[in-house]
N, C-alpha and C positions, 0 to 999 in steps of 0.2 A: 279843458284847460290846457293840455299837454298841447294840443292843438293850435290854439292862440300861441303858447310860446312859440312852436315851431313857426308861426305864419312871421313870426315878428324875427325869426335868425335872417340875416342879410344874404342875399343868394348869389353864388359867386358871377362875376361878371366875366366880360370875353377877356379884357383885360388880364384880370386871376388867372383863368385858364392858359393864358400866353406865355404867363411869369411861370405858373408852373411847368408848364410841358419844357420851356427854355431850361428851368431848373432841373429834371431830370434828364434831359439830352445832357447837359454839359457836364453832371457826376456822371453818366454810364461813359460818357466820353474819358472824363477823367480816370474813371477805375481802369478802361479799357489801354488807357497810354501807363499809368502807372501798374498793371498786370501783363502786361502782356512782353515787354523785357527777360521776366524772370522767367512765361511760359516759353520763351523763344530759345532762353539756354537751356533749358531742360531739355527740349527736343532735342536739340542739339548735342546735349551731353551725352543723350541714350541712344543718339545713331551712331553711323560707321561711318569714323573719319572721311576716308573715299570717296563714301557717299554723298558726304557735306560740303564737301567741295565744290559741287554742281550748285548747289544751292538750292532754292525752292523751297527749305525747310519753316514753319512758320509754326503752329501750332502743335504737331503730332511728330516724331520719328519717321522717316521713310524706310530704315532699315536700324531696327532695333540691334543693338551690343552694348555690354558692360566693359568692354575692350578699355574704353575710356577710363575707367573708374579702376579698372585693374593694371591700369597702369601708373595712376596715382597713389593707390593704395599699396600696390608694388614696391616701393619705397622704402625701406629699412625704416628710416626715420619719421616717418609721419605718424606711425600710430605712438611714437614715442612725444614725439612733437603736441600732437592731440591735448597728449595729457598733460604735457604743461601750461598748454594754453587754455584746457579744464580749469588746474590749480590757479592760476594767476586771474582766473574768471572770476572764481568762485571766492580767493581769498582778498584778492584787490577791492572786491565790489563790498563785500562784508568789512573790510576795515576803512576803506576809503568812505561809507554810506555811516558808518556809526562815528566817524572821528568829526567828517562832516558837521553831522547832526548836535553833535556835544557843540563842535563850536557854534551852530547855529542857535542853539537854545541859549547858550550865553547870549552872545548879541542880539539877542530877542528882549534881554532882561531889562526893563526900565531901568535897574536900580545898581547897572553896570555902569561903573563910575567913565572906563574906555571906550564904551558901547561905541560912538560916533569914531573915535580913533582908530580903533582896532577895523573897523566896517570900511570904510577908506581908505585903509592901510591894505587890505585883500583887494579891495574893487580896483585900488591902482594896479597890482600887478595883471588885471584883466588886459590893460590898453598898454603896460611897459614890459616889455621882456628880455629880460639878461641877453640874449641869442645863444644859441647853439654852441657856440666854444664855450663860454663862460658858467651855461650848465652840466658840457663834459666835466668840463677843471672840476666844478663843485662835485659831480657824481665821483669822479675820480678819487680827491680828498677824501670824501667819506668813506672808502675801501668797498665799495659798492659794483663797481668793475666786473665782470665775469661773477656775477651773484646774482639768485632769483630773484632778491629783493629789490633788485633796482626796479621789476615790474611793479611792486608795491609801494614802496614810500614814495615815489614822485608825486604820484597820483594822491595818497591819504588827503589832500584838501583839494576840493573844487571851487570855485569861486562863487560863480552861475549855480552851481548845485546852492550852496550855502544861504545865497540869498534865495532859491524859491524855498528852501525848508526854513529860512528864518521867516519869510511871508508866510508858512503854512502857519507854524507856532503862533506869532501874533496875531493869527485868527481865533486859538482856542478861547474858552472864557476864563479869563481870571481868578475867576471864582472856582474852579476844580484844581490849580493852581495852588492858591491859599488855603482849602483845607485841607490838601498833602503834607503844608507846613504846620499846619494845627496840628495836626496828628504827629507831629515830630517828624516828618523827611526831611533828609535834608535836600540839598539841590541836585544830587547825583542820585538820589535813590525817587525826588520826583521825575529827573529826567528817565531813568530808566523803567520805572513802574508807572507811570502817569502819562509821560509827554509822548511816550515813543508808542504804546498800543493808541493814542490818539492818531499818531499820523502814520498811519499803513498807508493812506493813500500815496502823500508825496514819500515816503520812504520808498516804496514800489517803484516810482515815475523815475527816481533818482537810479535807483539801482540797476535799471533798465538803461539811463544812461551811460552809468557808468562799465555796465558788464560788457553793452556793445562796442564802446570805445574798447577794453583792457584785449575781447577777443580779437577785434579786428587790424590790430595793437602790432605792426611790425618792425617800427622805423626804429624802436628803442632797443628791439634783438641785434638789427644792424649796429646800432653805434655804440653796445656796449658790451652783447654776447656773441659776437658773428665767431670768435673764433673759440666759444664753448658749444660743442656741441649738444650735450647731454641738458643744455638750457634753453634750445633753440624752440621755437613755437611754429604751429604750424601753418600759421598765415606767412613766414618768415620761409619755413621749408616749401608751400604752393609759388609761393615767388620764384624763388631759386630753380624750383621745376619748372616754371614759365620759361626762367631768365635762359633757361637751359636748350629750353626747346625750341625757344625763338631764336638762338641762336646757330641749331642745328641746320635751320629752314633758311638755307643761305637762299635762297632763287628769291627774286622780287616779289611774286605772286604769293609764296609760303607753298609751293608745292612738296616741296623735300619731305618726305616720311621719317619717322624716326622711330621704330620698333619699339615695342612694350612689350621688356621682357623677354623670357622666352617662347612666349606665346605665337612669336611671328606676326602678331597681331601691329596694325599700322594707326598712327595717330598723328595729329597737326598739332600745332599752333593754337589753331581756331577751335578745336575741339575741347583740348587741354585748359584755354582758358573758361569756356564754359560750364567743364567741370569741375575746376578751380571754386568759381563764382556758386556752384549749389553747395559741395563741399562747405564754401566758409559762410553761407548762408542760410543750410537749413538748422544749426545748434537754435539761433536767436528767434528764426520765425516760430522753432517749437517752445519756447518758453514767452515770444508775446500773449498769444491767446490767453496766459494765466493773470499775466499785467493789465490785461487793456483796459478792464473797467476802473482799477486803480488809476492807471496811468491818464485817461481821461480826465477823473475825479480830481487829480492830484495835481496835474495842470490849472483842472481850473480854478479849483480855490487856493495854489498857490501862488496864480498869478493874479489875483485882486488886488495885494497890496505891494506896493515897490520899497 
């Protein structure tokens, strides 16, 4: 019997075989252009400057040193910097992913009388934006200037966030919805006990958006902390040290050395930014692997419905 079925599965033709081999060359290609960037400053980070110069460098160090990296870390300011760019991660993504979500489960609700107003009224400011003077004046107004919290409150609504969580919600069933209000919840005690252990997946996806923007997050240190120091972040102090040493490197080529330290130890341009680039890199790639299956999931049943 097992037999027969098998005679009767369709057996793949040259054609198939074409499509797939084509399909596996073009991901290993793909993996290989989208890996191989971040394997190229790594080597680069962990050689010696001098060395990199010559160039050749592609997969591996030709001459292993931490020179690089103790010259960034050198820095007075950066393990303090760290840590504000920790808290602003950590607290942006937590208040900006739950104020989100509150607004999204309202405008989920059929029986919000604004639902369509309020939804329109956010989607517009996606395509309209004050510009840049007119949201200083506003940051300014609100005494928010040289304060942590200007990292926070801009951000507490995302638009794009808002609609894939109002998409996830109007996927749940109605029906576990309704008997939260049997049981007497009200709409805040179903949002928080009901709606929100439903969606870990898009809650994940989001907060993964949101954490990578707040870390990577410097233009708003510039235009409203640049001259606190004790607020400064450390994507903000990597630049500065870039802006620093690229401008030490007067010669065309970037050959000009610039000392790390008292080490006597020598460093570039090219080097600095490499390890710039794993610096503000490896925080996020250690916390994807926790998200991916969320983040996968969360994409895609939040994006079924528009």
């Amino acid at each position: 019997m097992q037999k027969a079925k098998m005679s009767r599965l369709p057996r793949a033709g040259f054609g198939d075989l074409v499509f797939d081999s084509c399909n596996i060359i073009f991901m290993i290609a793909l993996m290989v252009v989208t890996i191989y960037p971040f394997v190229h400053m790594m080597a680069v980070s962990f050689n010696d400057a001098d060395d990199a110069i010559r160039g050749g460098i592609y997969l591996w160090p030709r001459e292993w040193t931490l020179d690089n990296y103790k010259y960034i870390f050198g820095e007075s300011d950066v393990y303090h910097a760290t840590l504000i760019s920790a808290l602003r991660t950590v607290i942006g993504t937590v208040v900006a992913v739950f104020c989100t979500a509150m607004l999204s489960y309202t405008v989920s609700r059929q029986g919000f009388v604004l639902r369509k107003f309020v939804t329109m009224f956010f989607v517009f400011t996606m395509y309209f934006s004050g510009g840049l003077i007119p949201s200083y004046l506003l940051i300014r107004d609100l005494g928010l200037i040289n304060s942590f919290w200007v990292y926070i409150v801009p951000g507490v609504i995302g638009v794009f966030n808002m609609i894939v969580i109002r998409s996830f919600i109007e996927g749940l069933p109605e029906g576990i919805l309704e008997s939260a209000r049997i049981d007497g919840a009200g709409e805040f005690t179903t949002f928080v006990r009901v709606v929100l252990p439903l969606t870990v997946p898009v809650m994940a996806t989001v907060s993964l958006f949101v954490a990578v923007g707040q870390w990577n997050s410097w233009f708003d240190v510039f235009l409203y902390n640049s001259s606190t120091l004790k607020l400064s972040t450390l994507q903000y102090e990597l630049m500065k040290i870039l802006q620093t040493s690229t401008t030490a490197a007067t010669a065309t080529a970037g050959d000009i050395y610039q000392a790390a330290g008292d080490s006597g130890a020598m460093v570039t341009p090219t080097s600095i930014r490499a390890t710039m680039t794993i610096i503000a890199s490896v925080p996020i790639l250690m916390v994807y692997p926790f998200l991916q299956k969320y983040f996968i999931q969360g994409m895609t049943l939040g994006g079924v419905k528009g």
